[in-house]
C-alpha positions in Angstrom: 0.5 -48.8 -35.0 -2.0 -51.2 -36.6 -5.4 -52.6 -35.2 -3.2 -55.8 -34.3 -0.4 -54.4 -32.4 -3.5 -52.6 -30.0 -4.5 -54.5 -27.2 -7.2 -52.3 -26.4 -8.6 -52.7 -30.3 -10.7 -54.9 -29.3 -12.7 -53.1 -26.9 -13.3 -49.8 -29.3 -16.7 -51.4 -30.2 -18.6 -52.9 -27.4 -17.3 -49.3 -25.6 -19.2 -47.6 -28.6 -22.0 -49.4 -28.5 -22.5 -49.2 -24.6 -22.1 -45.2 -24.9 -24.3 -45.2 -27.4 -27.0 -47.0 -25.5 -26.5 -45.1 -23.1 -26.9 -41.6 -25.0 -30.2 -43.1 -26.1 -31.7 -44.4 -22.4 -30.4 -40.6 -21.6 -32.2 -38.9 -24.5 -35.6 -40.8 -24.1 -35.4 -40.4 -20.1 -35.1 -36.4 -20.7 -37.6 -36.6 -23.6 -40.3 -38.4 -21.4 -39.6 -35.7 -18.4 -40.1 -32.5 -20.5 -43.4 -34.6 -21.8 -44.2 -35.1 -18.4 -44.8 -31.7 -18.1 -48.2 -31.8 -19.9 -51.1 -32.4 -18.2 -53.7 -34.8 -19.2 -57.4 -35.1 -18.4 -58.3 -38.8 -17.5 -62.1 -40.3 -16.9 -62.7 -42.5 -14.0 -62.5 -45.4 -16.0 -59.1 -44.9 -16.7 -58.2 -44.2 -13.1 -55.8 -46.4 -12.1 -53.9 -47.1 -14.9 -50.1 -45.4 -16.6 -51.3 -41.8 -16.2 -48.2 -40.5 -18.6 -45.8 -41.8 -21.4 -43.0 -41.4 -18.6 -44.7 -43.4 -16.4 -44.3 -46.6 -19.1 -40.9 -45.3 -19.6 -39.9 -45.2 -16.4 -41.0 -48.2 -14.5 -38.4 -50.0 -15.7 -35.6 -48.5 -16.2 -36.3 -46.9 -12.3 -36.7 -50.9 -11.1 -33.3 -51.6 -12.6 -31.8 -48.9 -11.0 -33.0 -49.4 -7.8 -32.6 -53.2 -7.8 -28.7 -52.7 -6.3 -29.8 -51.0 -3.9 -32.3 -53.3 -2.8 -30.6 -56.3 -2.7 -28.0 -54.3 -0.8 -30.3 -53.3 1.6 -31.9 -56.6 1.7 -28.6 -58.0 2.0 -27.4 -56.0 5.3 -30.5 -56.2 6.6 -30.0 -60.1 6.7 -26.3 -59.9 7.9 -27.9 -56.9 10.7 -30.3 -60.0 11.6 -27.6 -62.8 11.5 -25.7 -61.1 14.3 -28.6 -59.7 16.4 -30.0 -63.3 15.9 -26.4 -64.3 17.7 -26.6 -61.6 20.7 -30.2 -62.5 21.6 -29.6 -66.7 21.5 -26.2 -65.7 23.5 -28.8 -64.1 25.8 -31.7 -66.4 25.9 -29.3 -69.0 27.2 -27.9 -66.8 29.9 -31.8 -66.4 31.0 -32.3 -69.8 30.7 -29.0 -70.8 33.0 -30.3 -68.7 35.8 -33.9 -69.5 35.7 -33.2 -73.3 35.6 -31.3 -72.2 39.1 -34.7 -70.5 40.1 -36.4 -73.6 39.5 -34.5 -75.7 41.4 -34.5 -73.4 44.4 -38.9 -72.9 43.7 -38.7 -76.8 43.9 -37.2 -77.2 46.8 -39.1 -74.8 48.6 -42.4 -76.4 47.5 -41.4 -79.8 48.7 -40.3 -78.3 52.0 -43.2 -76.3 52.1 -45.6 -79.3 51.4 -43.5 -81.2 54.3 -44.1 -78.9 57.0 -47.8 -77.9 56.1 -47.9 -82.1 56.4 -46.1 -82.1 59.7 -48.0 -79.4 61.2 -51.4 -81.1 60.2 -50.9 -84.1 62.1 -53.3 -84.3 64.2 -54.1 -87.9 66.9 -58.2 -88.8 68.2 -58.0 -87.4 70.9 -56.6 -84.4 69.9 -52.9 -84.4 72.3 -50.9 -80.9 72.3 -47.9 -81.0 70.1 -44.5 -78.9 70.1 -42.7 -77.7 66.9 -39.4 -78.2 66.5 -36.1 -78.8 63.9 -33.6 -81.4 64.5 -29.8 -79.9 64.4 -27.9 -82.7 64.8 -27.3 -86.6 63.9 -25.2 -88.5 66.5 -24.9 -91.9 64.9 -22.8 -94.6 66.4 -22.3 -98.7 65.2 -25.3 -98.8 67.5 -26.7 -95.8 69.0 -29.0 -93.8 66.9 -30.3 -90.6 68.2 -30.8 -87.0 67.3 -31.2 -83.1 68.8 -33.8 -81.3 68.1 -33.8 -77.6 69.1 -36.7 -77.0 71.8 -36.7 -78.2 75.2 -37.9 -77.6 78.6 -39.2 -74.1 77.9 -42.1 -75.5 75.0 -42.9 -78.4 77.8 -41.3 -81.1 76.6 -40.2 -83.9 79.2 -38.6 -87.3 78.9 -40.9 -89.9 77.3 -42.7 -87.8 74.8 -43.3 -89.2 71.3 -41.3 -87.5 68.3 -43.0 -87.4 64.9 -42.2 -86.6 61.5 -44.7 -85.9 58.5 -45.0 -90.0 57.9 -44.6 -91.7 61.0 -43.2 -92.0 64.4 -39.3 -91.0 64.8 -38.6 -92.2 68.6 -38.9 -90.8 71.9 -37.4 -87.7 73.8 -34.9 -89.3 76.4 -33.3 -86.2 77.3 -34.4 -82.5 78.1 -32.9 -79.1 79.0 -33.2 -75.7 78.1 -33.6 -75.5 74.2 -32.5 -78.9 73.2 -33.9 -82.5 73.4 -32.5 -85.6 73.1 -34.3 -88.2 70.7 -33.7 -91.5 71.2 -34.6 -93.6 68.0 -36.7 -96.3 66.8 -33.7 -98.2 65.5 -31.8 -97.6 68.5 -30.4 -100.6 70.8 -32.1 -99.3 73.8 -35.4 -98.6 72.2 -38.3 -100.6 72.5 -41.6 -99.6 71.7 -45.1 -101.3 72.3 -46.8 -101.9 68.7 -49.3 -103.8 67.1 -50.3 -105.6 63.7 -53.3 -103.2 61.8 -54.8 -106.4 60.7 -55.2 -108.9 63.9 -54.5 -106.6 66.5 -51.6 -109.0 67.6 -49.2 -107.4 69.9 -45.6 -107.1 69.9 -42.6 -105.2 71.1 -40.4 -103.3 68.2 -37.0 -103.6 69.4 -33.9 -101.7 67.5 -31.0 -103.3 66.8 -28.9 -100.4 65.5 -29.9 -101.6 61.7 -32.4 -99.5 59.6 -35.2 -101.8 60.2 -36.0 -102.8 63.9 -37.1 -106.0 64.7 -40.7 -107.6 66.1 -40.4 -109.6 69.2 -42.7 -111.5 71.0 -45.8 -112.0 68.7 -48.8 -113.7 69.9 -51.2 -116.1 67.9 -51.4 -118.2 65.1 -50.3 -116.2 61.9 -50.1 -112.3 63.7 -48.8 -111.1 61.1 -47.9 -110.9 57.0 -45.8 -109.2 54.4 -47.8 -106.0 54.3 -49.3 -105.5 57.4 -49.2 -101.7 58.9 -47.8 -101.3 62.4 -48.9 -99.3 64.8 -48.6 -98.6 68.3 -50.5 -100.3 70.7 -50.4 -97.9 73.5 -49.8 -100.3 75.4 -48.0 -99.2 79.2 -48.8 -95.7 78.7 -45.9 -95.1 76.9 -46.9 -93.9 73.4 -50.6 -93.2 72.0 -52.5 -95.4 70.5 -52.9 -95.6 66.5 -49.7 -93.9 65.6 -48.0 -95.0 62.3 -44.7 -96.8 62.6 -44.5 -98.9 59.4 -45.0 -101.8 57.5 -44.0 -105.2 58.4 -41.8 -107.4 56.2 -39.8 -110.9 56.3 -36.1 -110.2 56.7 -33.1 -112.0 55.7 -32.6 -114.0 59.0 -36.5 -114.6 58.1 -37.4 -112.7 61.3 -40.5 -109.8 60.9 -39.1 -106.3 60.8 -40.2 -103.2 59.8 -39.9 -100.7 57.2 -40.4 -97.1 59.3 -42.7 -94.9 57.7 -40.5 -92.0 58.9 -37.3 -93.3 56.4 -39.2 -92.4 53.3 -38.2 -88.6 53.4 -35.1 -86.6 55.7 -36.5 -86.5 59.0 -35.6 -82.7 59.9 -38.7 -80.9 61.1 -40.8 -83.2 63.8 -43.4 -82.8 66.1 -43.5 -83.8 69.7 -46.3 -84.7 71.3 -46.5 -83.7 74.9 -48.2 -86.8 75.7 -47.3 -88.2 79.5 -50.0 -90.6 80.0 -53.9 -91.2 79.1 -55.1 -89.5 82.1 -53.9 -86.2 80.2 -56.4 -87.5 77.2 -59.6 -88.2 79.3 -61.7 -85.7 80.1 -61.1 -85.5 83.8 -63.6 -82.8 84.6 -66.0 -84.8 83.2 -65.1 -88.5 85.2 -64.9 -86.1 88.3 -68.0 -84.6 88.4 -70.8 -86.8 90.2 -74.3 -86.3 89.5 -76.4 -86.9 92.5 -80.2 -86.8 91.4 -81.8 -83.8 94.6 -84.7 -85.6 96.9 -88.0 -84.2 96.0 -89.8 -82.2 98.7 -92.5 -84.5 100.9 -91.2 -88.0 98.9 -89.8 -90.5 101.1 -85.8 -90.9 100.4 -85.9 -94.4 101.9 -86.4 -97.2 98.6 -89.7 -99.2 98.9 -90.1 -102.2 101.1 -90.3 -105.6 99.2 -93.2 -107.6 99.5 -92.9 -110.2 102.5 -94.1 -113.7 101.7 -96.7 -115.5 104.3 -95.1 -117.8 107.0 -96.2 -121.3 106.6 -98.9 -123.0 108.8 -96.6 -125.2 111.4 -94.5 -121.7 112.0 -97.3 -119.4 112.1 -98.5 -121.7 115.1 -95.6 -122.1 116.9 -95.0 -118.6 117.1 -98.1 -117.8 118.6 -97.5 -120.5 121.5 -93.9 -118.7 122.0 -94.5 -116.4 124.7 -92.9 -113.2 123.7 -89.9 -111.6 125.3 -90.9 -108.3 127.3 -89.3 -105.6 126.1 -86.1 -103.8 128.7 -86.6 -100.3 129.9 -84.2 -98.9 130.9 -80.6 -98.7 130.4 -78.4 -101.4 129.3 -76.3 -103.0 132.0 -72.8 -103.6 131.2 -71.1 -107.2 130.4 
């Protein structure tokens, strides 16, 4: 068979060449081990530098070996990392999904925590006891407006008591038994409710209508009130306290004044009820019944001193002296 007719001819060469290269790396590999053997004395100056001819030799040939497995190591180290880099962003979002949850629930609490430290640090001048409570239910109607809250008769509330929230006045208690009141609205048909404008101290009488913003009836004066102008009660008829917030007066559409309630800028759900009956449970009673009477000192006179008399003119002083005087009855009286 000739060189032509073998395929493989071709390759006898190269093959020869690369085995023969490779005998030689071999050979001066095991050469520069058995030199290796020897040992050399080196001064400090040359400390730090190739200590033996393998040294040179083997540097690079041992970098070319090992550069395979490098890259291979590099390389599943990066693939290791590409998949834990998955796992742990698979994670992170899983964390993140639940702790936006948290935060919703941590945001809520704060702003119903913030409500009730509010509602509990109401406070009116002068100071009136209050009653804690949470309303339960909403009974709303195309015109009656009025809510339950749970306490009652046993935390002494009675009929006529004012109902707060955090930001204003709510209504009135209408209705009380044993654990549950009845609160009749400001926006109620049958409320009205004695208030007055902040700025002119013009009085009027907030009246519901069943709408969100009650009316202003019966204003006095010229110009009582504006766009603007904080309502609040007047206390007048002994019904509500004086100086509680209600709102804020505006022009409605059938340009008549309403008001904006305070209490409609958050849920009204935890209130406060002020066991207020009338002012005489504000004044200091003790302190209007108790007379001071100023004690007598011993050997003064108790009577006040007489007032000076002023001399009787001449023509009187005469005739009196010519008027016989009237002699004086001993005896007893006789009887008409």
């Amino acid at each position: 068979m000739s060189y032509r007719d073998n395929p493989l001819g071709e390759l006898r060469v190269p093959l020869t060449w690369t085995a023969g290269i490779v005998f030689i790396v071999v050979l001066i590999t095991s050469v520069a081990v058995l030199l290796s053997d020897r040992r050399e004395v080196f001064d400090t100056d040359d400390y730090g530098r190739p200590r033996t001819l393998s040294d040179k030799v083997m540097a690079p040939v041992g970098d070319a070996l090992s550069t395979p497995g490098r890259l291979t190591g590099q390389s599943v180290d990066g693939v290791r990392g590409y998949f834990f880099a998955v796992s742990e962003n698979r994670r992170l979002r899983a964390d993140l999904k639940e702790m936006q949850q948290w935060r919703d629930v941590a945001i809520a609490l704060r702003d119903t925590n913030e409500r009730y430290r509010a509602a509990l640090g109401l406070k009116t001048d002068p100071p009136i006891p209050m009653a804690s409570a949470r309303i339960v239910t909403d009974s709303r109607g195309p015109f009656a407006n009025s809510r339950l809250a749970n306490a009652g008769s046993e935390a002494g509330i009675k009929p006529g008591n004012p109902v707060m929230s955090e930001n204003g006045l709510v209504g009135r208690v209408v209705g009380v038994t044993e654990g549950v009141s009845r609160v009749l609205l400001l926006t109620d048909v049958a409320s009205r409710t004695p208030v007055m404008i902040d700025r002119t101290n013009s009085r009027a009488i907030l009246t519901g209508d069943g709408g969100p913003n009650p009316k202003l009836e019966y204003l006095r004066g010229q110009d009582p009130v504006r766009n603007g102008d904080r309502v609040l009660t007047s206390g007048d008829g002994g019904v509500f306290p004086r100086g509680l917030p209600v709102g804020i007066a505006v022009k409605g559409l059938d340009n008549r004044w309403r008001v904006v309630l305070a209490s409609d800028k958050a849920a009204v759900d935890f209130v406060r009820i002020l066991l207020f009956q009338d002012f005489t449970q504000v004044a200091n009673r003790a302190g209007l019944e108790k007379i001071e009477v100023p004690l007598p000192t011993p050997g003064a006179s108790t009577l006040p001193p007489l007032a000076p008399v002023a001399p009787p003119p001449a023509a009187a002083s005469a005739t009196t002296a010519v008027k016989p005087s009237r002699p004086a009855q001993t005896g007893a009286p006789r009887e008409q």
